[in-house]
C-alpha positions as semicolon CSV with decimal commas, in nm:
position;residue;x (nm);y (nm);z (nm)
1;X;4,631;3,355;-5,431
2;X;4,452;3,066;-5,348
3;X;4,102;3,066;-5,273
4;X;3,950;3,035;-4,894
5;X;3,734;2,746;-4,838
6;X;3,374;2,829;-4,714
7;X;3,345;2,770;-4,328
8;X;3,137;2,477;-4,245
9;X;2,788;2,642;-4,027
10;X;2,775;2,527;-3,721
11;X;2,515;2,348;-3,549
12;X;2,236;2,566;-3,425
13;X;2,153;2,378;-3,132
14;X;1,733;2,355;-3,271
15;X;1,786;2,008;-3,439
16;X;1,544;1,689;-3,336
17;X;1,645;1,616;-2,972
18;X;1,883;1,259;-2,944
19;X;1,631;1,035;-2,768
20;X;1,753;0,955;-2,360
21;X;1,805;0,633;-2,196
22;X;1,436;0,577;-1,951
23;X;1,630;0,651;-1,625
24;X;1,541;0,424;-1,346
25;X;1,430;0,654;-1,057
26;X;1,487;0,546;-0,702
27;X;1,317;0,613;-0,314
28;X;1,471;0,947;-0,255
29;X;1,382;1,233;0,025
30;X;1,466;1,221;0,401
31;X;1,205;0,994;0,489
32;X;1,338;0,700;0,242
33;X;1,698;0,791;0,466
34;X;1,547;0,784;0,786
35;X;1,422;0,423;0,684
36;X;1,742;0,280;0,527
37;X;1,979;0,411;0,866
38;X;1,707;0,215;1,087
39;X;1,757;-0,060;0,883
40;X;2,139;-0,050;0,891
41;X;2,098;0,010;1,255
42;X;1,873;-0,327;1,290
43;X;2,183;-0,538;1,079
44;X;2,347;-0,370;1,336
45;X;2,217;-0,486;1,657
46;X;2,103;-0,832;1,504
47;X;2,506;-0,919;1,446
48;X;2,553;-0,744;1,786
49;X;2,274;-0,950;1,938
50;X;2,450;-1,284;1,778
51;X;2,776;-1,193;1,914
52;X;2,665;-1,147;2,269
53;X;2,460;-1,444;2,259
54;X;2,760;-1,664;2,118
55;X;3,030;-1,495;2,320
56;X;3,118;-1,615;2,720
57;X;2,834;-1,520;3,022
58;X;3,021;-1,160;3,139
59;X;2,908;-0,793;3,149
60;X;2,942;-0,592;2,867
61;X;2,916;-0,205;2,806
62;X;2,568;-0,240;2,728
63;X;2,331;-0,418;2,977
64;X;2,097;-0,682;2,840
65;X;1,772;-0,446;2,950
66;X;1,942;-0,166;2,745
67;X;2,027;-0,367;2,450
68;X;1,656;-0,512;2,456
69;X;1,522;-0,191;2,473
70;X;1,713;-0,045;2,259
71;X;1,661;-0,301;1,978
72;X;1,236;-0,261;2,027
73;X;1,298;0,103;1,992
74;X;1,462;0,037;1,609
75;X;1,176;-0,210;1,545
76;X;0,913;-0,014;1,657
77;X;1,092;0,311;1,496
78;X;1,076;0,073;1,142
79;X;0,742;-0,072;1,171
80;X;0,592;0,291;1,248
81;X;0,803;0,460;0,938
82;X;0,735;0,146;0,690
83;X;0,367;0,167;0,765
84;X;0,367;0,560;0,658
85;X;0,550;0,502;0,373
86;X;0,330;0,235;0,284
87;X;-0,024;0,449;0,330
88;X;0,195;0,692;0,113
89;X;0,281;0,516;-0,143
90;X;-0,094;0,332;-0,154
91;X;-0,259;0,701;-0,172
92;X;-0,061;0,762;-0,480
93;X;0,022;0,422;-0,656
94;X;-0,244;0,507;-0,940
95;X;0,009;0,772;-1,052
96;X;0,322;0,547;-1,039
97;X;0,521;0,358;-1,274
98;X;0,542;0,051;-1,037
99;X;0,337;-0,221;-1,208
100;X;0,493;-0,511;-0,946
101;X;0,491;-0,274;-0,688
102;X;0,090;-0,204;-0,795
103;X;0,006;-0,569;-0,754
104;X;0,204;-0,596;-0,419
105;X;-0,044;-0,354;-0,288
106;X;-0,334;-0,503;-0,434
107;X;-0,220;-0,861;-0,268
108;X;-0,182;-0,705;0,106
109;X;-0,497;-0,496;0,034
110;X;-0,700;-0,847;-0,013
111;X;-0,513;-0,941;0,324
112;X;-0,684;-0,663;0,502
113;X;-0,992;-0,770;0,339
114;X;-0,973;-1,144;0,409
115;X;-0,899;-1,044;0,808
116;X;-1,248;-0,835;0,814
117;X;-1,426;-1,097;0,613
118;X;-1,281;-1,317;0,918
119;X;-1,410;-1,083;1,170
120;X;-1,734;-1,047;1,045
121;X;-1,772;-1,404;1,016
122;X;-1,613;-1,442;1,419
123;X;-1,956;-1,207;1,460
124;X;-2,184;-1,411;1,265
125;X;-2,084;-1,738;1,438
126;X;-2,145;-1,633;1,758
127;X;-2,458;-1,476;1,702
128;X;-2,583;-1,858;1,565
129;X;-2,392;-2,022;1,823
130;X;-2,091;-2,120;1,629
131;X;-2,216;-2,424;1,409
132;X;-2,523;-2,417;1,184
133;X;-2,514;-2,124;0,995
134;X;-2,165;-2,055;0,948
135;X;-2,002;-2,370;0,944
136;X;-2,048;-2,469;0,534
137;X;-1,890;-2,079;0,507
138;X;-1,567;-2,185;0,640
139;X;-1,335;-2,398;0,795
140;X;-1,410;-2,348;1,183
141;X;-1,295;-2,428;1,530
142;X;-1,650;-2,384;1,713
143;X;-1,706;-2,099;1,499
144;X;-1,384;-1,933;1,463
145;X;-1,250;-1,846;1,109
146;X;-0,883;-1,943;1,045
147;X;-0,749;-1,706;0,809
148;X;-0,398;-1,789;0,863
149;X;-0,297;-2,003;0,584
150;X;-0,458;-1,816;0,327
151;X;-0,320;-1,468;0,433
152;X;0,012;-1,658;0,499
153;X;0,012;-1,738;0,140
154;X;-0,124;-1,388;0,009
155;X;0,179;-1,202;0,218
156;X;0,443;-1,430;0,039
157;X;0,336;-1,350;-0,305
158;X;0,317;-0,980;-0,185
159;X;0,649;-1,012;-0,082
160;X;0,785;-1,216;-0,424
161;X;0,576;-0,910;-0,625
162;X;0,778;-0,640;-0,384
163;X;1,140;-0,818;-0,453
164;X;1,057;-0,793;-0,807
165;X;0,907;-0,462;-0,801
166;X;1,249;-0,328;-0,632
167;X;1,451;-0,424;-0,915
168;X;1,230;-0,422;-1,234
169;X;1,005;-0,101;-1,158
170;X;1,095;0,206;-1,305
171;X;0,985;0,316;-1,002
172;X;1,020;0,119;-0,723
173;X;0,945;0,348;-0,438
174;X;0,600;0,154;-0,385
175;X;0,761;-0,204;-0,367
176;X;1,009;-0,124;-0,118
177;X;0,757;-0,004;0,101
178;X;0,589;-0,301;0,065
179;X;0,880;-0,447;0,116
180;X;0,984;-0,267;0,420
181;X;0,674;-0,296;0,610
182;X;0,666;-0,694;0,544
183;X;0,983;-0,757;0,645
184;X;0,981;-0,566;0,986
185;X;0,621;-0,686;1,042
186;X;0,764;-1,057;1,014
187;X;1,019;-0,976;1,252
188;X;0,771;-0,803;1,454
189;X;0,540;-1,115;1,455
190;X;0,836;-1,400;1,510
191;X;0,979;-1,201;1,843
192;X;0,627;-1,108;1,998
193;X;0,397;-1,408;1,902
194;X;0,512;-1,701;2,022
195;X;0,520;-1,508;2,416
196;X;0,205;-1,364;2,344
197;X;-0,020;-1,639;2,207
198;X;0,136;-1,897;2,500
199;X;0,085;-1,660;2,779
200;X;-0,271;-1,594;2,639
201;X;-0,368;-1,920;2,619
202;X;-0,257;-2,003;2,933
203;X;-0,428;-1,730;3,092
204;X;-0,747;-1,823;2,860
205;X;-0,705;-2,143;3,015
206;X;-0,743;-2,069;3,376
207;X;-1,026;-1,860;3,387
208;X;-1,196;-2,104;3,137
209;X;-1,154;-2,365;3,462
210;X;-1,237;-2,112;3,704
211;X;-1,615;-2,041;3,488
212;X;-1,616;-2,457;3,510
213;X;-1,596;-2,404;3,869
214;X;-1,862;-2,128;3,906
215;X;-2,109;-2,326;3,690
216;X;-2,029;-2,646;3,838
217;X;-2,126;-2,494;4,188
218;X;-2,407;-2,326;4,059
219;X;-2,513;-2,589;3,918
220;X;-2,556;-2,798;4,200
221;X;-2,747;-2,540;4,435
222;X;-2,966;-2,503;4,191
223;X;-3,001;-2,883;4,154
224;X;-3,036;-2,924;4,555
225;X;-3,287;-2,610;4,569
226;X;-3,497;-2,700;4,297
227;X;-3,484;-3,075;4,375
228;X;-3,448;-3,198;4,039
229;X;-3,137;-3,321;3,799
230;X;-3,092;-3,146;3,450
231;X;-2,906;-3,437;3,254
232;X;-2,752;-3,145;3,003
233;X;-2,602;-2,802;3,006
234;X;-2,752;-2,595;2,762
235;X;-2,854;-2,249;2,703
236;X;-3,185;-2,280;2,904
237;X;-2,962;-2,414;3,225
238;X;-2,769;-2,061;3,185
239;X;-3,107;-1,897;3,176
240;X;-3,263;-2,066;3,456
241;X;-2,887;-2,025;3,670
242;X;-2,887;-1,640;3,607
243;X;-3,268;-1,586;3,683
244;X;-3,217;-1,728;4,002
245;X;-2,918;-1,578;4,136
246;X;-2,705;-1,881;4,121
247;X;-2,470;-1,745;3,867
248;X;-2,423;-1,334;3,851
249;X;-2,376;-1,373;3,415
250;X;-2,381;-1,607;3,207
251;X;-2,037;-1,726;3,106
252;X;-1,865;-1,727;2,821
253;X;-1,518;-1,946;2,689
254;X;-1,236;-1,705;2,722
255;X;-1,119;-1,629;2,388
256;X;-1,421;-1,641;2,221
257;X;-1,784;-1,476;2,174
258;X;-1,984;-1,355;2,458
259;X;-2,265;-1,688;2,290
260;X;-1,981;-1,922;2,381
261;X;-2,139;-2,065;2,713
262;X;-2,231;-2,347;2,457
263;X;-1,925;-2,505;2,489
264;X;-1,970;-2,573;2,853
265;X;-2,156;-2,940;2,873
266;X;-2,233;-3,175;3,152
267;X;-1,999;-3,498;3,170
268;X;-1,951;-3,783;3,451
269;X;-1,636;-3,704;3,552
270;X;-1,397;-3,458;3,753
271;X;-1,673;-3,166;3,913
272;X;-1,960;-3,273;3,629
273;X;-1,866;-2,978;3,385
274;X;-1,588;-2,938;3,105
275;X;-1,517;-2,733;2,805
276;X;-1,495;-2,868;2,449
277;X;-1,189;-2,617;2,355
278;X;-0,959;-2,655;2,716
279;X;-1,140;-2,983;2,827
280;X;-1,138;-3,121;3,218
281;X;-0,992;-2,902;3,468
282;X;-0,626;-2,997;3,498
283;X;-0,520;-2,822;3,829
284;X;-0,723;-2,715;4,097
């Protein structure tokens, strides 16, 4: 009879564990879906938007009003999500694997930073009347800080650190809300802009010739009253104006700091009184 061979054990199960692939976590929870169906709903409308635009003048199912309402609903609906996501993702990025996505952050935070540095500075010029004191501090129009470029700049290399963050971070949750909120804020900024800053300047514009007006009136009652011709306009004029009744306030450049009457000045032509910022009065 030939002998049985011993059975081989069998594993036990309580060996050293085999070590696991890092899996790459993604955005997950309803939130994170809420945000990608608005965004598939924006690619949406946008190719929608093209076709209309491209297509022949006629009436489609869809009225122009309702498609243009519609569409500011979906931007408005991603701007307000991204930005929640984003505070989210800020209050907890210390405890994240999300180096890119880290320093994304970090660049818009400096953003935020350079537009109250701005601010404050805005505040500072006007309270020295918009040239000595602030003007080696910056590069100013009459006082005003231009932190356009710089922030321009800051908010593309936030947005090159959230591309990279979305595909190199083991978690890139943080980046793509970075990423989210940048996009639809450049969006937001291209379609309301360009309407925005012309109609304000225009409307800047007017009632920057209708002070020129008032002060140009004023002016000369005072001159007739008083007898006497003041060869500049400065803030003493204002002073002497307002104290007398002439003028009800003292004026200030629309657009700028309640200290801006300084940019009113006596010249020879049109009603004796322009602006350095909108200049002569153009219309009556």
């Amino acid at each position: 009879m030939d002998p049985v061979a011993p059975a081989e054990p069998k594993p036990s199960g309580h060996g050293p564990p085999t070590p696991k692939p890092p899996v790459r976590s993604g955005p997950g929870g309803m939130p994170w879906r809420w945000l990608g169906w608005l965004w598939l709903l924006l690619v949406i409308f946008v190719v929608g938007g093209g076709l209309r635009c491209m297509g022949e003048r006629r009436e489609h199912v869809i009225s122009d009003a309702v498609f243009a309402a519609m569409f500011g609903a979906i931007i408005a609906g991603l701007l307000i999500l991204s930005a929640a996501l984003l505070i989210g993702q800020a209050a907890t990025a210390l405890r994240r694997r999300a180096p890119w996505g880290k320093w994304a952050m970090r660049m818009m935070g400096a953003v935020v930073g350079l537009w109250v540095a701005c601010w404050l500075l805005r505040e500072l010029a006007d309270a020295s009347d918009g040239w000595d004191l602030v003007r080696p501090c910056w590069h100013l129009h009459l006082g005003q800080p231009t932190p356009g470029a710089p922030a321009g700049w800051m908010l593309f290399i936030a947005f090159v650190l959230s591309v990279i963050g979305r595909f190199r971070d083991p978690d890139p949750s943080p980046a793509f809300a970075c990423l989210s909120f940048l996009v639809v804020g450049a969006l937001t900024s291209a379609v309301l802009t360009p309407s925005f800053k012309a109609a304000r300047e225009r409307a800047n514009t007017r009632a920057c010739y209708a002070n020129q007006k008032t002060v140009a009136g004023a002016l000369e009652m005072y001159e007739l009253d008083k007898n006497v011709k003041r060869p500049v306009i400065d803030r003493e004029t204002f002073r002497l104006l307002h104290s007398g009744g002439y003028i009800q306030s003292i004026p200030s450049d629309p657009g700028f700091g309640a200290k801006s009457s300084i940019h009113y000045r006596w010249t020879g032509r049109g009603n004796g009184v322009s602006c350095r910022i909108h200049g002569l009065i153009q219309w009556p």
